[in-house]
TIVODREN-100447 format. One record per residue: x, y, z of N, C-alpha, C, CB in turn. Coordinates in nm, 2 decimals. Each point is the difference from the previous one (the first is absolute). Glycine has a CB too. Layout:
+--------+--------+--------+--------+--------+--------+--------+--------+--------+--------+--------+--------+
|    n.X |    n.Y |    n.Z |   ca.X |   ca.Y |   ca.Z |    c.X |    c.Y |    c.Z |   cb.X |   cb.Y |   cb.Z |
+--------+--------+--------+--------+--------+--------+--------+--------+--------+--------+--------+--------+
|      X |      Y |      Z |      X |      Y |      Z |      X |      Y |      Z |      X |      Y |      Z |
...
+--------+--------+--------+--------+--------+--------+--------+--------+--------+--------+--------+--------+
//
This chain:
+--------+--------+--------+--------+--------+--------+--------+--------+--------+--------+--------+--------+
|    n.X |    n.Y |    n.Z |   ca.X |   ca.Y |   ca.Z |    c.X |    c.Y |    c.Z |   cb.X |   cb.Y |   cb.Z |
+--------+--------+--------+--------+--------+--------+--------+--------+--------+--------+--------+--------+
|   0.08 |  -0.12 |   0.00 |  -0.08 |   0.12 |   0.00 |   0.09 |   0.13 |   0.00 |  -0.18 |  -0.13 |   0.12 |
|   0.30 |   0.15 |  -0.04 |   0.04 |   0.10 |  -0.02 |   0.10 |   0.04 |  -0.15 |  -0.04 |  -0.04 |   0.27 |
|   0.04 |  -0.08 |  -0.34 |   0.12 |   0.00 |  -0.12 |  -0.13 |   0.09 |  -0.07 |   0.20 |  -0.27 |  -0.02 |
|  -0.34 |   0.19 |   0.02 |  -0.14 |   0.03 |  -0.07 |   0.00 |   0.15 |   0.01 |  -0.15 |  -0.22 |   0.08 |
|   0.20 |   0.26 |   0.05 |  -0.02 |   0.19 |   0.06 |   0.07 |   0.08 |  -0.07 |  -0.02 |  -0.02 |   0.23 |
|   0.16 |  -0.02 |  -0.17 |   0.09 |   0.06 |  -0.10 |  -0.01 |  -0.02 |  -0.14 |   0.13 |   0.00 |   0.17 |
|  -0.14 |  -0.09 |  -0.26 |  -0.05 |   0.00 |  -0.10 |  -0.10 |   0.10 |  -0.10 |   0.08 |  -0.18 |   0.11 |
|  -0.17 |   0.18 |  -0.03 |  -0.11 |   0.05 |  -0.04 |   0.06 |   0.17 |   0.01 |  -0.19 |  -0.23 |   0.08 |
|   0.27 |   0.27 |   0.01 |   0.00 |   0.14 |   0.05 |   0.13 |   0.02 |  -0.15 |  -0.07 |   0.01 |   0.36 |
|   0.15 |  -0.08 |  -0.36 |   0.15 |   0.05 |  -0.10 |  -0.10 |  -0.01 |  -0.16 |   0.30 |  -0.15 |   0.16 |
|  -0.40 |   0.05 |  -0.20 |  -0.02 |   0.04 |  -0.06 |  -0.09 |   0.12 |  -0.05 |   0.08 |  -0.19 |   0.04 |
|  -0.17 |   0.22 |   0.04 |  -0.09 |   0.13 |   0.02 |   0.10 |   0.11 |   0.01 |  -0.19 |  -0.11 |   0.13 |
|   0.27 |   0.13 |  -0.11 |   0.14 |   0.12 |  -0.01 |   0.06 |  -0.05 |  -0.14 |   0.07 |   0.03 |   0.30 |
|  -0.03 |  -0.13 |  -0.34 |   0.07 |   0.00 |  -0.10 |  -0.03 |  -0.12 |  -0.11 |   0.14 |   0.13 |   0.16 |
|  -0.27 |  -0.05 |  -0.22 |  -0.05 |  -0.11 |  -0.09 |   0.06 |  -0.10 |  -0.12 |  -0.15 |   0.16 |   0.06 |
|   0.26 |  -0.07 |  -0.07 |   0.06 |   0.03 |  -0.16 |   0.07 |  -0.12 |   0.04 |   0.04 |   0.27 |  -0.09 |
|   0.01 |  -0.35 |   0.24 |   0.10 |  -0.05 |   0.01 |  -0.01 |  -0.12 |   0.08 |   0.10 |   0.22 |  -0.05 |
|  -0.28 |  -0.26 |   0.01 |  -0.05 |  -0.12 |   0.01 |   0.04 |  -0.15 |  -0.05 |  -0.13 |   0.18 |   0.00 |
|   0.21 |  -0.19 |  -0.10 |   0.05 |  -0.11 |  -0.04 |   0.10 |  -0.05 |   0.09 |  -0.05 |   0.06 |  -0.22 |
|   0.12 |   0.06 |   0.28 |   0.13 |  -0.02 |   0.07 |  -0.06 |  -0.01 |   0.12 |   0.17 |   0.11 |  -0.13 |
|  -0.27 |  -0.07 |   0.19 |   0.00 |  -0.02 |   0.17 |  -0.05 |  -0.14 |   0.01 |  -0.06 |   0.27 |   0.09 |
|  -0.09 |  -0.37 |  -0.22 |   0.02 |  -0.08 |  -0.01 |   0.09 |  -0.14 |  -0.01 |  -0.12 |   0.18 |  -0.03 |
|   0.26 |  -0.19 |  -0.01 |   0.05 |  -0.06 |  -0.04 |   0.05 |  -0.08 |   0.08 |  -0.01 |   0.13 |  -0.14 |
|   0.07 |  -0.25 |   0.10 |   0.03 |  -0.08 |   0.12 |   0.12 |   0.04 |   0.07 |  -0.10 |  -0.18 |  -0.09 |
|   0.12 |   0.16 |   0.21 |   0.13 |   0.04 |   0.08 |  -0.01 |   0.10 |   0.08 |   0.12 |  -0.07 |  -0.15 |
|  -0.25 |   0.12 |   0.12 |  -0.07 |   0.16 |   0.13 |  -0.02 |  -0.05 |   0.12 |  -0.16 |   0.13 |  -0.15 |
|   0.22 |  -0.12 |   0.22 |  -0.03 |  -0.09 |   0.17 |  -0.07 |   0.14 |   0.04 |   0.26 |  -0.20 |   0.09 |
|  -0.28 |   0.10 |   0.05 |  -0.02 |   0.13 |   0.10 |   0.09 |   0.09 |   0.00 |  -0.11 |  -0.12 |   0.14 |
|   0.24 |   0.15 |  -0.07 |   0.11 |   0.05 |  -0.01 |   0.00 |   0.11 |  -0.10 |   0.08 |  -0.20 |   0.08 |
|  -0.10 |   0.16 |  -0.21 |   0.00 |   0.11 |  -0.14 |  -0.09 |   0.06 |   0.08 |   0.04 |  -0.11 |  -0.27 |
|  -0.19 |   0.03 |   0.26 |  -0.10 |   0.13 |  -0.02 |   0.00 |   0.11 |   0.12 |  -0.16 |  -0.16 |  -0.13 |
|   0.21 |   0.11 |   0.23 |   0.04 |   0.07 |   0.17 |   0.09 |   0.14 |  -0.09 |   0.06 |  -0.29 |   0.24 |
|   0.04 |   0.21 |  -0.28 |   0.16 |   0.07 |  -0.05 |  -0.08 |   0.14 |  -0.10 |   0.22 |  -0.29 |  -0.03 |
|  -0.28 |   0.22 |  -0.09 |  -0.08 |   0.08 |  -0.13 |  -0.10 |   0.13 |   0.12 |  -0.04 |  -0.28 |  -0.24 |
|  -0.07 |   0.23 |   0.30 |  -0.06 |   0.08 |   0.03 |   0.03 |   0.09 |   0.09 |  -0.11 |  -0.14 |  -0.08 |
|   0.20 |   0.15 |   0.17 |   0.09 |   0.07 |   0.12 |   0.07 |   0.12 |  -0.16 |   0.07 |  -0.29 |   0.28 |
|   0.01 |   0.24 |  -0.39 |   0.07 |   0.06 |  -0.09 |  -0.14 |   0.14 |  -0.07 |   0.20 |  -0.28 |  -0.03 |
|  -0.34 |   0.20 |   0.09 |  -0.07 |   0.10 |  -0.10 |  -0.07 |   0.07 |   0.10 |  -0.03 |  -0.13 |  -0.21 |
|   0.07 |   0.13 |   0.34 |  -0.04 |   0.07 |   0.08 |  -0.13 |  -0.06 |   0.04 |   0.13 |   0.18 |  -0.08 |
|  -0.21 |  -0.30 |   0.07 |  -0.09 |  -0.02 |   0.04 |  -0.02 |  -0.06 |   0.15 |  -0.01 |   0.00 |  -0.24 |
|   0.09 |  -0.04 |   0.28 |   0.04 |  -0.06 |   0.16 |   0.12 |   0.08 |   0.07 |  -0.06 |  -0.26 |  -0.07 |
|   0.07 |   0.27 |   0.19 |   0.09 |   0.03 |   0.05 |   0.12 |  -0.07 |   0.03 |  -0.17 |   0.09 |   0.04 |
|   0.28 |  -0.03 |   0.01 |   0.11 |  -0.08 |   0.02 |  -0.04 |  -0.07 |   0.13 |   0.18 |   0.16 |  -0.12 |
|  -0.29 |  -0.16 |   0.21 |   0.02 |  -0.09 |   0.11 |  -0.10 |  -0.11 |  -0.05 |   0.07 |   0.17 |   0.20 |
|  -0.14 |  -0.17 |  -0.32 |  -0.07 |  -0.11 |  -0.03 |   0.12 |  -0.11 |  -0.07 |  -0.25 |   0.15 |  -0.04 |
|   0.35 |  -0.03 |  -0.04 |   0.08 |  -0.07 |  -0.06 |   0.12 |  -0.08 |   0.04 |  -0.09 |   0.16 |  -0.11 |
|   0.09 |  -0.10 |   0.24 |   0.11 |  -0.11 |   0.13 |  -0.06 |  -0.10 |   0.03 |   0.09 |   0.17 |   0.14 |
|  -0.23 |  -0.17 |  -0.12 |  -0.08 |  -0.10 |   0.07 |  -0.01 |  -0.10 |  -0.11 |  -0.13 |   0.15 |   0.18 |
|   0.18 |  -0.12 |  -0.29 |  -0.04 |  -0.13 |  -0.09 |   0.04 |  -0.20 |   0.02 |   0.02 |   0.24 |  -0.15 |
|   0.10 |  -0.21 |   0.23 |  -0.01 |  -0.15 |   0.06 |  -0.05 |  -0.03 |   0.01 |   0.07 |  -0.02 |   0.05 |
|  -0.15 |   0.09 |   0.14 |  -0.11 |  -0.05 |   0.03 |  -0.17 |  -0.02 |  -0.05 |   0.17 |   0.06 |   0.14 |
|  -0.16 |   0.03 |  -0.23 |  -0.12 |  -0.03 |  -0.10 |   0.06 |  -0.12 |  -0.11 |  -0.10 |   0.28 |   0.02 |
|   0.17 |  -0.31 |  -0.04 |   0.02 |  -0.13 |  -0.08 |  -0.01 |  -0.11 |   0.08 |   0.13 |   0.10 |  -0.15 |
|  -0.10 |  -0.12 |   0.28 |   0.04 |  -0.13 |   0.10 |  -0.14 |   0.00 |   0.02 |   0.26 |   0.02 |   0.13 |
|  -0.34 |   0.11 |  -0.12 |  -0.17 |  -0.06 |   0.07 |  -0.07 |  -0.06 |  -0.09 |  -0.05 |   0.17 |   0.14 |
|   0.05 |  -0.08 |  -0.29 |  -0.07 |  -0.03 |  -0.12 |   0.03 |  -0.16 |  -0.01 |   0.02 |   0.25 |  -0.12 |
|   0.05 |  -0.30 |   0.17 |   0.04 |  -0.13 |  -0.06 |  -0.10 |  -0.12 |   0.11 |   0.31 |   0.09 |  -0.11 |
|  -0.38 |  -0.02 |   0.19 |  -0.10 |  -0.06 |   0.07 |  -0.11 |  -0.03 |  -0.05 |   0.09 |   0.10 |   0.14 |
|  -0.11 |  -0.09 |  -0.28 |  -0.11 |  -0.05 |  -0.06 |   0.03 |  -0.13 |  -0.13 |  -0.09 |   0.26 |   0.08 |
|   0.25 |  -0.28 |  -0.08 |   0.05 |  -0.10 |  -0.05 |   0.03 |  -0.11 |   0.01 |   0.02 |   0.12 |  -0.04 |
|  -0.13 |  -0.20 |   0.08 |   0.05 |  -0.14 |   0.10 |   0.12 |  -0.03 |  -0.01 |  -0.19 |  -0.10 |   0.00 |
|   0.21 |   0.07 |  -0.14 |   0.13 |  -0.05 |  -0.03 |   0.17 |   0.06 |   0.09 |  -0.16 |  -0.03 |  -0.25 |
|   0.15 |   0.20 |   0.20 |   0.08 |   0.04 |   0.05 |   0.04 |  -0.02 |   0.14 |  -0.05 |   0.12 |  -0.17 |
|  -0.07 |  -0.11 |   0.24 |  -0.07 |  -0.01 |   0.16 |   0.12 |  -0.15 |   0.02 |  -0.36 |   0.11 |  -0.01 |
|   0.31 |  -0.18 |  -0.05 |   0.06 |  -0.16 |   0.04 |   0.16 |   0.01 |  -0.02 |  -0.23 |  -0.17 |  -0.10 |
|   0.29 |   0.24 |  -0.02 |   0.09 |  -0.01 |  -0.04 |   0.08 |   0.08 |   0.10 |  -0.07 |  -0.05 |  -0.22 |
|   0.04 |   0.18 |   0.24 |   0.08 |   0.07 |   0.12 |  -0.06 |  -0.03 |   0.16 |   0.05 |   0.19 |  -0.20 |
|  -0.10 |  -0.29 |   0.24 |  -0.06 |  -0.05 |   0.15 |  -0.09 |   0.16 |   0.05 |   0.27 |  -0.22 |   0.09 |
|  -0.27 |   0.29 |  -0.15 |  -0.06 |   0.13 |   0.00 |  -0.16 |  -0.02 |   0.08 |   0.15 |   0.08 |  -0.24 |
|  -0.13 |  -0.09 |   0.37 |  -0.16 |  -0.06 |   0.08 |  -0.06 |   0.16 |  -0.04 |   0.06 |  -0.22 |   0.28 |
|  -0.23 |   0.19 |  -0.33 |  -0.03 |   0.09 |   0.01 |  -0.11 |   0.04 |   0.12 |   0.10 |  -0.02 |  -0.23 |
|  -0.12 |   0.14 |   0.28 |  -0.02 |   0.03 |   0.19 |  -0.11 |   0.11 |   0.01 |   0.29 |  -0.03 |   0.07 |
|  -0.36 |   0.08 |   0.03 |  -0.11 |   0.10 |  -0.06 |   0.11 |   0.10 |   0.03 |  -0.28 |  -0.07 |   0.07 |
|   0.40 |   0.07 |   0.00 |   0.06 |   0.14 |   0.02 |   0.07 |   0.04 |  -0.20 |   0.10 |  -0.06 |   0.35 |
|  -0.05 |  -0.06 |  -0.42 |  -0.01 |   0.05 |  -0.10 |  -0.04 |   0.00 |  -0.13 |   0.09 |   0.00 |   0.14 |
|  -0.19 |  -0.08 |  -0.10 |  -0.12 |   0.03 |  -0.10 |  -0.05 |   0.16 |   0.05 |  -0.10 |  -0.28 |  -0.02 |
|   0.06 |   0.33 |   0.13 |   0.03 |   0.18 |   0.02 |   0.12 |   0.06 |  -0.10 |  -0.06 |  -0.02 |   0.28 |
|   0.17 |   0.00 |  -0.24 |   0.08 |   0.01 |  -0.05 |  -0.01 |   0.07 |  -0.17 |   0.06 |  -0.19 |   0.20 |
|  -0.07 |   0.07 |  -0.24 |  -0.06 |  -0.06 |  -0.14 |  -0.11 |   0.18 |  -0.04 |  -0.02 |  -0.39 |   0.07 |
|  -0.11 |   0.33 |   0.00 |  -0.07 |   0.13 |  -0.04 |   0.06 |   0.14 |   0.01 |  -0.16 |  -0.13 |   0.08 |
|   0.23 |   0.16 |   0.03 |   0.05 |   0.09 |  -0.01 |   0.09 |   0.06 |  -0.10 |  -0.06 |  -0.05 |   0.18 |
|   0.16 |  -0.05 |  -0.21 |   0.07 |   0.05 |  -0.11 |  -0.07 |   0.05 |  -0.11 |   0.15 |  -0.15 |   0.07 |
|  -0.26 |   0.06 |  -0.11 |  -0.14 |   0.05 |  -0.10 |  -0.07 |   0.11 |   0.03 |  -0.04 |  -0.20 |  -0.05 |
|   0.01 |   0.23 |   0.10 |  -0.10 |   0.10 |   0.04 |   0.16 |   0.16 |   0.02 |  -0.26 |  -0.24 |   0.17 |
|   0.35 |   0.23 |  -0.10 |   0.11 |   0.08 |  -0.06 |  -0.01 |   0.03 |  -0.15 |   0.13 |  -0.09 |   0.17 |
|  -0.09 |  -0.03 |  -0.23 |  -0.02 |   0.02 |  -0.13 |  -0.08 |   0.10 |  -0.07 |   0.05 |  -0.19 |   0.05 |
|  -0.19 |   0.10 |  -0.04 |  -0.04 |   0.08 |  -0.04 |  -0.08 |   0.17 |   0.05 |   0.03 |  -0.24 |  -0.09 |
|   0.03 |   0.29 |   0.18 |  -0.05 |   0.16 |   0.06 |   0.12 |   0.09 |  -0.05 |  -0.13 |  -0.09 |   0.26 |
|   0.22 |  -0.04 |  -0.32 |   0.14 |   0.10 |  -0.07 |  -0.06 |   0.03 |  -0.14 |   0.23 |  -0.13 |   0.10 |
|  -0.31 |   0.00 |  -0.19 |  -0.03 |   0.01 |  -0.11 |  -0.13 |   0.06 |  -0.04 |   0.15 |  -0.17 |   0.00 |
|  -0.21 |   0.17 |   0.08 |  -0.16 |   0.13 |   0.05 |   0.06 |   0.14 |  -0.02 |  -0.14 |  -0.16 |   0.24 |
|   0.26 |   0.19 |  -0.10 |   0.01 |   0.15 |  -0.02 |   0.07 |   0.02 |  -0.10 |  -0.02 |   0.05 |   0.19 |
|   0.07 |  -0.09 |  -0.28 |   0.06 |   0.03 |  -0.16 |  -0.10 |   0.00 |  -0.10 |   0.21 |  -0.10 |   0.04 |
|  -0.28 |   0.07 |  -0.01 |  -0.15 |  -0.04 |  -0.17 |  -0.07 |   0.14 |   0.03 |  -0.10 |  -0.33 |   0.00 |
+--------+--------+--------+--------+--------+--------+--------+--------+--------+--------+--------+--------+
//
């Protein structure tokens, strides 16, 4: 959901350059990196992007199993929060 956010926000700023935000190899990271570059997030959303990648991965069983990653209501909170950050960064820019 958050790749979905940022996605949706770099293209709405920069339509022209849709093929490329598409393409394979855009992690989270890029779009963190890309949209922080277009001013759409802040640099403290843009620090926190670990921990918005380590939560996000709480909806991937797989990953979940692969990294012993238990998931907990403290960070499933967690989790929301980093979203809900997200998006009050990508609200006050639109």
């Amino acid at each position: 959901m958050i790749e979905a956010l940022l996605l949706n926000a770099l293209i709405g700023k920069l339509p022209g350059e849709r093929e490329q935000l598409v393409a394979p190899g855009m992690a989270l990271a890029k779009y963190i990196s890309r949209a922080r570059s277009e001013g759409l997030i802040s640099d403290d959303v843009q620090k926190a992007r670990l921990h918005i990648g380590e939560y996000r991965n709480l909806v991937h069983p797989g990953k979940e199993l692969r990294t012993a990653m238990k998931c907990n209501r403290g960070k499933a909170y967690m989790a929301q929060g980093a979203l809900h950050v997200l998006v009050d960064h990508l609200a006050a820019k639109a």
